[in-house]
C-alpha positions as CSV (number, residue, x, y, z in Angstrom):
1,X,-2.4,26.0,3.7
2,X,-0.6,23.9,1.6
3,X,-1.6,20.3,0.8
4,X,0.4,17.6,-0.9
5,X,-1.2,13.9,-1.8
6,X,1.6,11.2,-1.1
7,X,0.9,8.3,-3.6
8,X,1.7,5.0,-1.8
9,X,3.1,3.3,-4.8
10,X,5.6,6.6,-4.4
11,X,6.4,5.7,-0.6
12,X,10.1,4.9,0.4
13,X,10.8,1.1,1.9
14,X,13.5,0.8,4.5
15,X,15.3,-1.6,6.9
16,X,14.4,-1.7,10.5
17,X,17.2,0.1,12.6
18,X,18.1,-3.1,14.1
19,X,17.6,-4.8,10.5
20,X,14.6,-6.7,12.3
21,X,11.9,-6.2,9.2
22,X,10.9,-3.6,6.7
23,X,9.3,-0.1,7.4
24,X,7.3,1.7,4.2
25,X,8.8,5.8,4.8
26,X,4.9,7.7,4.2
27,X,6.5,11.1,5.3
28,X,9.7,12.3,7.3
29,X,11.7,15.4,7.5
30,X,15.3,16.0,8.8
31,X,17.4,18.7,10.0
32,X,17.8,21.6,7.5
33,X,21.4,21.3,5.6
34,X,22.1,17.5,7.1
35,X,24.4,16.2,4.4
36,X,22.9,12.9,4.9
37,X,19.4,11.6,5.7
38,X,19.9,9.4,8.4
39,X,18.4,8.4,11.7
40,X,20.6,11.0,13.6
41,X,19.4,14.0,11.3
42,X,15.7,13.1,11.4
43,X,13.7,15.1,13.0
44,X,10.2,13.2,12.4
45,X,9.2,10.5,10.5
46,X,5.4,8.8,10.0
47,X,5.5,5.1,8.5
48,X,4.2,2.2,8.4
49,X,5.4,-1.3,8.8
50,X,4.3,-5.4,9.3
51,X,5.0,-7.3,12.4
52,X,5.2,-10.6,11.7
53,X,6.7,-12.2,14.6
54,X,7.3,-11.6,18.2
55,X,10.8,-9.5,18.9
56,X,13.0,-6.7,19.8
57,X,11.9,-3.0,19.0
58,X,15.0,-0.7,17.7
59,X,16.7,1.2,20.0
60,X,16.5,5.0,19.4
61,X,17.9,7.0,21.4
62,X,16.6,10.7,21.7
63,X,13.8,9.4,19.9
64,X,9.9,10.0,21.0
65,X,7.2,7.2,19.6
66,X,3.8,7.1,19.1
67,X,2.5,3.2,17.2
68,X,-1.0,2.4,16.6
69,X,-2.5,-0.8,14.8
70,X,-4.1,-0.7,11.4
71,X,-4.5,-4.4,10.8
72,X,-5.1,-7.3,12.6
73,X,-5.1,-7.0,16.4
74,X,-3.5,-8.6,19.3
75,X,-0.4,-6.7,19.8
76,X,1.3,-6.6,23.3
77,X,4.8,-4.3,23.8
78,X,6.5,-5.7,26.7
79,X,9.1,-3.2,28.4
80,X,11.0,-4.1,31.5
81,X,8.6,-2.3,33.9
82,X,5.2,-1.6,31.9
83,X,3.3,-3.2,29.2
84,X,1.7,-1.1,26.2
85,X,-1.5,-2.6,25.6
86,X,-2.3,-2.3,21.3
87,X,-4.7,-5.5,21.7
88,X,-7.3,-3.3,19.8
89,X,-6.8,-1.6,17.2
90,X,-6.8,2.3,17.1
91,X,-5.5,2.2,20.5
92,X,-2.3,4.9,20.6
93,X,0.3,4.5,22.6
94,X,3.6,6.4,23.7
95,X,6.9,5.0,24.1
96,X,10.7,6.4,24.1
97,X,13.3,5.1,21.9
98,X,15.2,4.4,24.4
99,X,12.6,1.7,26.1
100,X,13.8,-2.4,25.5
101,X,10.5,-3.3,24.1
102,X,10.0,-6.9,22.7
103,X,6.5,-7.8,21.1
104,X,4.4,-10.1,22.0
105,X,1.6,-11.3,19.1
106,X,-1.9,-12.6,20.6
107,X,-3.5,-13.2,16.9
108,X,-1.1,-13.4,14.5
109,X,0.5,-10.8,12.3
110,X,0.1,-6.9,12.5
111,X,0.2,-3.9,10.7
112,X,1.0,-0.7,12.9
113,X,2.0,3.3,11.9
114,X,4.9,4.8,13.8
115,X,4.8,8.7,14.3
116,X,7.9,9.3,15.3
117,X,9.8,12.4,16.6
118,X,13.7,14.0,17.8
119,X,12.8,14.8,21.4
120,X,13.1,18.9,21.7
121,X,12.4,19.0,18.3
122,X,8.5,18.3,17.6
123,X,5.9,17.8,19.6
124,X,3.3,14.6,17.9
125,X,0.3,13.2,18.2
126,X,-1.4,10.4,16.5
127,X,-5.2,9.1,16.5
128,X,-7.8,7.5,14.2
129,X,-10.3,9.4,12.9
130,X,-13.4,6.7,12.8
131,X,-16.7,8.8,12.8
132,X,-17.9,11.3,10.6
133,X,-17.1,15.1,12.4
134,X,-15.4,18.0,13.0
135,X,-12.1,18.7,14.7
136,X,-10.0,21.9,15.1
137,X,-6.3,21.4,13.3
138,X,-3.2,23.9,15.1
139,X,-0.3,25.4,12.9
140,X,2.4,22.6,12.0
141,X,2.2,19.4,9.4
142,X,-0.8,17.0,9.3
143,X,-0.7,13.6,7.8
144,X,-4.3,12.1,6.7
145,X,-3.9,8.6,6.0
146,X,-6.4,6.8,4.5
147,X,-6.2,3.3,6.4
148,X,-9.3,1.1,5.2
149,X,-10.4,1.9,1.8
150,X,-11.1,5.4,0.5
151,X,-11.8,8.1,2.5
152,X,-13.5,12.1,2.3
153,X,-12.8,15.2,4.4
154,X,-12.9,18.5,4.0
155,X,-10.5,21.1,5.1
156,X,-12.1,24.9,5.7
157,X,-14.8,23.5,3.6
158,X,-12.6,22.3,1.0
159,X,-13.0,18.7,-0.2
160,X,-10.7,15.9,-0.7
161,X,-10.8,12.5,-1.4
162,X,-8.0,10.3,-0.1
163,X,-7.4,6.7,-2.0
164,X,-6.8,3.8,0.2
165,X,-3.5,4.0,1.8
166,X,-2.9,7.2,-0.4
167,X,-2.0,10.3,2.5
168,X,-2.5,13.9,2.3
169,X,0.5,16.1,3.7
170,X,-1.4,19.3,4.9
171,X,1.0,22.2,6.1
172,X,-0.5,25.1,7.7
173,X,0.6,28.5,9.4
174,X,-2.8,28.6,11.5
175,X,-5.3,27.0,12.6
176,X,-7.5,24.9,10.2
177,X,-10.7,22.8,10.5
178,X,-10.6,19.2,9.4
179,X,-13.8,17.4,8.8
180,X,-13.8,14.0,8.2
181,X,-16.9,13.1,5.7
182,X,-16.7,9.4,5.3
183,X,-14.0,6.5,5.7
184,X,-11.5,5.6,8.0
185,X,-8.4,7.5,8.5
186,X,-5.8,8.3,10.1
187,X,-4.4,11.8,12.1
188,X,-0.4,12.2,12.7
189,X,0.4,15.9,13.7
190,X,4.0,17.4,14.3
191,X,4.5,20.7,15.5
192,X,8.2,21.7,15.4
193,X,9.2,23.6,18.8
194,X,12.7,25.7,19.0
């Protein structure tokens, strides 16, 4: 197991693809040897970002999306033939890249993470650890992101403490236990396939 704490005065802040607002980069990765980081040699990417106003979503093609709110509540995703319902917050839900989504805003502003992954080449999931307990972590990278103040866990009995909006990068070869003592936080996994 090997664990890394991403500071979030450290994290990365980048344009929207479609230059529509600013995302804060927590943790990415990118095909091995890619001369230059870019949206067509990422392979994940976990990060956070504001909606502010109602509008289009970036087109990503080959591009898998998991989006949950943090902040605020109220958020709608309209795509041609469904609607992704985020009115609440905590609520994951999974999108393509390829989807015309526009956003609709019941309540004001929103603050969401994006767990986002190259189709074929890592599986993701994404949900918010609320209550105190016990969950079974497989092989691959785990982001713990501490959402709403401070937060505890413990990893095979191991503890850490995680600073508000601080993450911890955990990378393991087998399975691992994650308890979550106190706070709010949040769970992106990625398991590279192929």
């Amino acid at each position: 197991m090997k664990t890394t704490l991403l500071k979030s005065e450290d994290y990365a802040r980048s344009p929207w693809k479609n230059g529509g607002g600013i995302f804060t980069d927590i943790a990415d990765a990118h095909r091995p040897g890619s001369a230059v980081k870019d949206w067509d040699s990422l392979l994940w990417r976990f990060a956070s970002t504001p909606i502010v106003a109602p509008g289009p979503f970036s087109h990503m093609s080959g591009i898998d999306r998991l989006q949950m709110v943090i902040g605020g509540r109220g958020l709608v995703l309209k795509a041609q033939a469904q609607e992704f319902d985020e009115r609440e917050p905590f609520t994951t839900v999974r999108f393509t890249g390829e989807m015309e989504i526009v956003t609709e805003l019941e309540a004001g502003p929103v603050e969401v993470v994006n767990l986002m992954a190259r189709r074929g080449a890592a599986e993701i999931e994404l949900l918010a650890l609320r209550e105190p307990g016990e969950r079974q972590l497989a092989a691959g990278t785990h982001l713990i992101h501490a959402v709403s103040g401070d937060c505890s866990i413990r990893l095979d009995g191991v503890g850490f403490a995680i600073s508000h909006e601080n993450t911890l990068k955990v990378e393991l070869t087998g399975a691992s236990t994650l308890v979550l003592v106190s706070g709010l936080a949040v769970l992106g996994s990625i398991r590279i396939v192929g």
